[in-house]
C-alpha positions in Angstrom: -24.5 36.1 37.0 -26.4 33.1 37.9 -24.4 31.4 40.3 -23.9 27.5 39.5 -22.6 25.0 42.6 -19.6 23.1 41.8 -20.1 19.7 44.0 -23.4 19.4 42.0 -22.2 19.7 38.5 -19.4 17.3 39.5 -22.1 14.9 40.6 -24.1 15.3 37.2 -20.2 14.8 35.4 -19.7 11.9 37.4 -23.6 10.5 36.3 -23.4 11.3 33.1 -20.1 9.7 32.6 -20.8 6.7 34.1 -23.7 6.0 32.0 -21.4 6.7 28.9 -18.8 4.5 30.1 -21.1 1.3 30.2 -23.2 2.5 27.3 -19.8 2.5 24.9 -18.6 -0.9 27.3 -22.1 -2.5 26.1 -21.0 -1.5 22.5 -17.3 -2.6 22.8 -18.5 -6.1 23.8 -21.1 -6.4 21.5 -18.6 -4.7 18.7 -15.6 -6.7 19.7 -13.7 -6.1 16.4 -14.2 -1.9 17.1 -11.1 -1.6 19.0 -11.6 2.6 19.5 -14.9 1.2 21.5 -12.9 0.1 24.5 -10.7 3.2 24.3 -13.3 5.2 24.5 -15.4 3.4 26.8 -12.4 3.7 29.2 -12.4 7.4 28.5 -16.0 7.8 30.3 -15.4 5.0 32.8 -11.5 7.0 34.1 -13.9 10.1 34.5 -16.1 8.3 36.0 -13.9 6.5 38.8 -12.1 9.8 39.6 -14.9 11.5 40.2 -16.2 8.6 42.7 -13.0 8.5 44.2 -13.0 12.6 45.0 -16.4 12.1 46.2 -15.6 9.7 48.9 -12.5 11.2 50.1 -14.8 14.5 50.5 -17.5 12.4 52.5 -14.6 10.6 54.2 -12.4 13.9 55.1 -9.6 12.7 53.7 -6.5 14.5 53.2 -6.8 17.0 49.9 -4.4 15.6 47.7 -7.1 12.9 47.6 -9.5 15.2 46.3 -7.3 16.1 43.1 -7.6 12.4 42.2 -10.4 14.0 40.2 -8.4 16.5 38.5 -6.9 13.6 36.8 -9.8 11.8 35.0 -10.4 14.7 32.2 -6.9 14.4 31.8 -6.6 10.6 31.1 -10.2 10.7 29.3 -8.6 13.2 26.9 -5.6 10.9 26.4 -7.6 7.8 26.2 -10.8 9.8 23.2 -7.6 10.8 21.0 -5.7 7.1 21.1 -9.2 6.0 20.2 -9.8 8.2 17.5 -6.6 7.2 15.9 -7.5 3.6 16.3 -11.0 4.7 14.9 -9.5 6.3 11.5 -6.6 3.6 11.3 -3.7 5.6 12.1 -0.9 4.2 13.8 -1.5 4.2 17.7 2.0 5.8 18.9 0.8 5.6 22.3 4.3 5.6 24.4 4.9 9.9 24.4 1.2 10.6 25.0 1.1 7.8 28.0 4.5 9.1 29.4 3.6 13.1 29.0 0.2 12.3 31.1 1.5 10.1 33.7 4.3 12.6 34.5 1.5 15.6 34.7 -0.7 13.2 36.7 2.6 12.8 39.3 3.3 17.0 39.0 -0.6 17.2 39.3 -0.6 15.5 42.8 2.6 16.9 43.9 1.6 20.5 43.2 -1.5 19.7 46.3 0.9 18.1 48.5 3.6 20.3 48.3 1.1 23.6 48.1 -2.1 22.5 49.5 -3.7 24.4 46.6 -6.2 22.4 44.4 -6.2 25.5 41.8 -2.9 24.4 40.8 -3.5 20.9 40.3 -6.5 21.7 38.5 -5.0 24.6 36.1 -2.6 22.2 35.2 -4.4 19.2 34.5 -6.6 21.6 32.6 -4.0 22.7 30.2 -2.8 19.2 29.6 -6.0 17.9 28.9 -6.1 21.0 26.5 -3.0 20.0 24.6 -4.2 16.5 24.3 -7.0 17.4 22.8 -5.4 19.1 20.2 -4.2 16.4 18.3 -7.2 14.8 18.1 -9.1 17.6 17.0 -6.9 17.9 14.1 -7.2 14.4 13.0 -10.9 14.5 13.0 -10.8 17.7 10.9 -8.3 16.0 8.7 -10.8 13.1 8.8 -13.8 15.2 8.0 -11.7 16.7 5.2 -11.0 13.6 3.4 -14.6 12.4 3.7 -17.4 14.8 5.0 -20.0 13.8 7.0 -22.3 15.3 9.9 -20.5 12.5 12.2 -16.9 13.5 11.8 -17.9 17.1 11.8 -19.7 16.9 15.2 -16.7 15.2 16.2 -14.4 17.7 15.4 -16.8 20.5 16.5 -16.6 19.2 19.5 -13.1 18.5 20.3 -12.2 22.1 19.3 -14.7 23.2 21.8 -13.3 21.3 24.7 -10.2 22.0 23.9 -10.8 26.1 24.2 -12.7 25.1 27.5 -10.4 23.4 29.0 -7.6 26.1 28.1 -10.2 28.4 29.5 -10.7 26.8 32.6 -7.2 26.3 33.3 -6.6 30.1 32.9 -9.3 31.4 35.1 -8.0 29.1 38.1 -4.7 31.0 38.1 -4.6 34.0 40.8 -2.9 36.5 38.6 -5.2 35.6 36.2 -8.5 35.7 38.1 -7.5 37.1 41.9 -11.1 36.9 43.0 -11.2 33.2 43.8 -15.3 33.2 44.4 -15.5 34.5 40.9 -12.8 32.0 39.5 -14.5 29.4 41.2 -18.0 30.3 39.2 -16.2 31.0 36.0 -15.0 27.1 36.2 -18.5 26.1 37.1 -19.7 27.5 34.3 -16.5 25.5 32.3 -17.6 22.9 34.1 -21.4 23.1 32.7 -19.9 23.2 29.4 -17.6 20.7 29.8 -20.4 18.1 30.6 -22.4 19.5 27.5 -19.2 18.4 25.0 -18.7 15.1 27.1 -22.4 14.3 25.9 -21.7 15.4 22.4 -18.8 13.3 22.0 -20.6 10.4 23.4 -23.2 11.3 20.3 -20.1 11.9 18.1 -19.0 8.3 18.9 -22.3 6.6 18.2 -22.7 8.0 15.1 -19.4 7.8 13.8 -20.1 3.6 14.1 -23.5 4.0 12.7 -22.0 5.3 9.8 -19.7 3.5 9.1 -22.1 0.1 9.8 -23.8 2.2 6.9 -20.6 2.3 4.9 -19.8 -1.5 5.2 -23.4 -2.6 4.3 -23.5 -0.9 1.4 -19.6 -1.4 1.0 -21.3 -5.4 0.7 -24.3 -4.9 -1.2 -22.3 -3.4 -4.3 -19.0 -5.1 -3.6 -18.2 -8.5 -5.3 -16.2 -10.5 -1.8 -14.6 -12.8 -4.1 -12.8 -10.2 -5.9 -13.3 -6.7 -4.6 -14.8 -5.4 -7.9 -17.8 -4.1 -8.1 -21.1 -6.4 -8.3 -23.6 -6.3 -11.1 -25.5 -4.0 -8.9 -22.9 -1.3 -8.8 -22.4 -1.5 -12.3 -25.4 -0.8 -13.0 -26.0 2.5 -10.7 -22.4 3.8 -12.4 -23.4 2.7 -15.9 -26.2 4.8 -15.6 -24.6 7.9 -14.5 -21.7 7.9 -16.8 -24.4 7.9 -19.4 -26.2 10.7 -18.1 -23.3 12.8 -17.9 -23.4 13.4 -21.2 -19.8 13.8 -21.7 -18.1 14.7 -25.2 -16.6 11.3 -25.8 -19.4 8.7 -24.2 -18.1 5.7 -21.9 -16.9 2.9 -24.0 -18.2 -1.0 -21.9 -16.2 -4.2 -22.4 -17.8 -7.3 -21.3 -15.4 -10.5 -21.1 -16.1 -14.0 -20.6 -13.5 -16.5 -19.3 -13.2 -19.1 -21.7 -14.0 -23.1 -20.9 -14.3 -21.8 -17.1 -16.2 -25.0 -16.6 -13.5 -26.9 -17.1 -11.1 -25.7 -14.7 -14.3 -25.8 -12.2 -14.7 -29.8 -13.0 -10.8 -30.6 -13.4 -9.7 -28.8 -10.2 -12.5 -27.7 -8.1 -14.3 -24.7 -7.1 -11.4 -23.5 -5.0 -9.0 -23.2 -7.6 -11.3 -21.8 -10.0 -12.0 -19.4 -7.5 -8.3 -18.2 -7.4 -8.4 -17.8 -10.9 -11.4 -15.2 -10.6 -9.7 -13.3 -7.7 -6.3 -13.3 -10.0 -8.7 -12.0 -12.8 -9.9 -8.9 -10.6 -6.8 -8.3 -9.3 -5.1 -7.8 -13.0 -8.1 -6.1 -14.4 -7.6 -3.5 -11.4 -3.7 -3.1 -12.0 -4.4 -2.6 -15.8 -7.2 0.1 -15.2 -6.5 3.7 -14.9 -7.9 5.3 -11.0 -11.0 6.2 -13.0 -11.8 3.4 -14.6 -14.5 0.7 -13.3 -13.9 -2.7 -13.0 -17.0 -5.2 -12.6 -17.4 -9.1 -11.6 -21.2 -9.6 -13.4 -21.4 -12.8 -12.1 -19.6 -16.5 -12.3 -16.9 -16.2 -14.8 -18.0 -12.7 -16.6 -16.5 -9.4 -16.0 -17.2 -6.3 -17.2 -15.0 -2.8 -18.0 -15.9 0.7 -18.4 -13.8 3.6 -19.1 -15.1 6.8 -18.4 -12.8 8.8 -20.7 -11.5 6.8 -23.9 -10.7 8.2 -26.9 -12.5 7.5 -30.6 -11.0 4.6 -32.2 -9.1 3.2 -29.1 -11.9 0.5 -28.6 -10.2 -2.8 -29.9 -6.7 -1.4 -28.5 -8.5 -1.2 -24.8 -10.0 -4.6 -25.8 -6.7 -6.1 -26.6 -5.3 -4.5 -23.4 -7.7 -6.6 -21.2 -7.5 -9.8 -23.1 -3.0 -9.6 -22.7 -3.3 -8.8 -19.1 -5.2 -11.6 -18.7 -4.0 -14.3 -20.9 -0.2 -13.3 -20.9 0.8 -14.7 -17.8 -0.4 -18.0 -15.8 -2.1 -17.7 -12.8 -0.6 -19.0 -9.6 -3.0 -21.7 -8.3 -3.1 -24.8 -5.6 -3.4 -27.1 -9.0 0.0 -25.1 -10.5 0.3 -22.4 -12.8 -3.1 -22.2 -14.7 -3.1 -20.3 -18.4 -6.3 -18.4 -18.9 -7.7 -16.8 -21.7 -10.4 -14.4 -22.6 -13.2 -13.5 -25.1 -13.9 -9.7 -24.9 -16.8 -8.0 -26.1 -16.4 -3.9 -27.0 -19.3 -1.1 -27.4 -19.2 2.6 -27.2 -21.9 4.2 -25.7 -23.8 6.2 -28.9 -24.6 9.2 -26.3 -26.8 9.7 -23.0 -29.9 9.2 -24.6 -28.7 5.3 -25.1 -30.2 3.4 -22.6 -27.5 1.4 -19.7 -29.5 -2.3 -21.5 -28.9 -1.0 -25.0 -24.9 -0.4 -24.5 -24.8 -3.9 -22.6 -26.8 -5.7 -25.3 -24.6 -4.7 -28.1 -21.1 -5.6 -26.1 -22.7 -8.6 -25.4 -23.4 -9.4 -28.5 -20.0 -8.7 -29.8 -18.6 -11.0 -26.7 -20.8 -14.0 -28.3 -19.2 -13.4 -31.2 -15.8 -13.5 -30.1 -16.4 -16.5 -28.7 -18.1 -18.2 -31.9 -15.1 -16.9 -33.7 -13.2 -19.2 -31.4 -12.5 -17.2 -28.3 -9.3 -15.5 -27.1 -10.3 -12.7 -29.2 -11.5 -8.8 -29.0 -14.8 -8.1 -30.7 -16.2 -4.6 -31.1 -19.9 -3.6 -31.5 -21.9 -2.9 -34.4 
């Protein structure tokens, strides 16, 4: 076995963590509103310090219970990357029991050297603590992965479930009933240690991409998301439109295209603010009315459109008639009062997925127009 020296790999832990640490601060300040940055940034930076803080009490010959000060950073690093991760995924924080459980190891930590003089125990317990905070947070990133896959989360997870089993590995080896041979259970946590700094850099990646992705998420997130309401924009429509079509399922998506009627008015009696509340009311009843499947689309200005994805034959001018009550039934609550609002809907089946996305709109459209030359408030349906 190749044999590794342990003040050395604690000086490249200590470099590569302090690198981390102002890499993720850097982020965290330009990020300000990505909360699980500072968490994490002071993850690295506690790992960091620790380490600094052994090394000069080594240089300085202090007593040893100074040198298990560095015992303690994996421990509050692993506390401080699973709080972040919850803040990350939006979970609750419920910081108090993990913050209490690792300030009462980091007391029996330091104890243990004073009262002993042995650093394996210090160590083998900080270890296993560090192992059983990691835990948690492995599990919510797998959860996370779960719910939405991506290489991100995954590396994440990966490697959180790897440190974990290090660390639990480490901590075993330092024990003497485990390992009696202290030079050899001194190289087997070298060789921990090795791997240890291996994850530390993997989570760092973990962490970058898991904001690059979902920067990603929130750009596209804006370029197919109407702000006003939180429908989709003419742009997503389109892209779903299409696929629905080419599906090809047995009963084709049925499109209804409505148009608020005399929207001008309400933009030149009450201003743009108010008509604005009226559109956001619009989207918000549309989505209540719609089934989970179901699209709901803001075209533009005062037009909206609707797909269903599964409708049966002959339930056209009943789905019609649905959008046109849920819009017009009750006034909408406004900074001018309680505004009534009406709609003229336009209904077309899709004839099948060789019908074109512009053929489908054209003929709801045209049946809209003619709702609202037949005097608005109405349901038309296609030809």
């Amino acid at each position: 076995m190749q044999t590794l020296h342990v003040d050395t790999l604690l000086s490249v832990y200590q470099l590569v963590t302090a690198m981390l640490a102002l890499a993720t601060l850097g982020g965290a300040w330009h990020l300000k509103s990505e909360r699980a940055l500072w968490l994490w940034a002071g993850a690295f930076g506690a790992s960091a310090l620790t380490q600094t803080v052994r090394a000069v009490a080594f240089a300085a010959e202090a007593p040893r219970a100074w040198y298990a000060v560095g015992h303690l950073g994996g421990l509050i690093s692993a506390l401080l990357v699973m709080l972040g991760l919850r803040v990350f995924l939006g979970a609750p924080l419920r910081c108090r029991g993990p913050v209490v459980f690792t300030a009462v190891v980091s007391v029996a930590a330091l104890a243990l050297v004073l009262t002993t003089g042995h650093l394996w125990a210090s160590l083998a317990l900080t270890l296993l603590a560090s192992a059983l905070l990691t835990a948690p947070a492995m599990r919510a990133a797998q959860q996370a992965w779960r719910a939405q896959p991506g290489f991100p989360m995954l590396l994440m997870a990966t490697a959180l479930a790897v440190s974990a089993g290090v660390e639990l590995a480490r901590a075993c080896v330092m024990l003497p009933w485990v390992v009696p041979d202290r030079a050899l259970a001194t190289q087997y946590n070298a060789w921990g240690l090795l791997a240890t700094i291996g994850l530390v850099i993997a989570q760092g990646l973990a962490m970058l991409l898991l904001l690059q992705d979902r920067a990603l998420r929130r750009i596209e997130q804006l370029i197919e998301v109407d702000v006003l309401t939180g429908l989709l924009n003419r742009r997503g429509f389109d892209e779903r439109l299409r696929r629905l079509l080419q599906r090809g399922a047995a009963q084709p998506p049925v499109l209804a295209l409505l148009d608020v009627d005399h929207f001008k008015r309400i933009n030149d009696t009450h201003g743009h603010a108010v008509g604005d509340a009226v559109l956001s009311g619009i989207g918000e009843r549309l989505r209540e009315t719609l089934r989970p499947f179901d699209l709901a689309v803001r075209l533009g200005g005062e037009e909206f459109a609707v797909i269903w994805a599964q409708a049966e034959p002959g339930d056209e001018a009943r789905l019609g008639e649905r959008l046109r009550e849920a819009v017009g039934t009750a006034a909408f609550p406004t900074a001018a009062g309680p505004l009534a609002v009406t709609v003229s809907v336009g209904v077309a089946r899709a004839r099948g997925a060789n019908e074109a996305p512009e053929a489908v709109f054209s003929r709801a459209d045209a049946a809209l127009y003619d709702a609202k030359r037949a005097g608005r408030d109405r349901v038309q349906l296609a030809a």
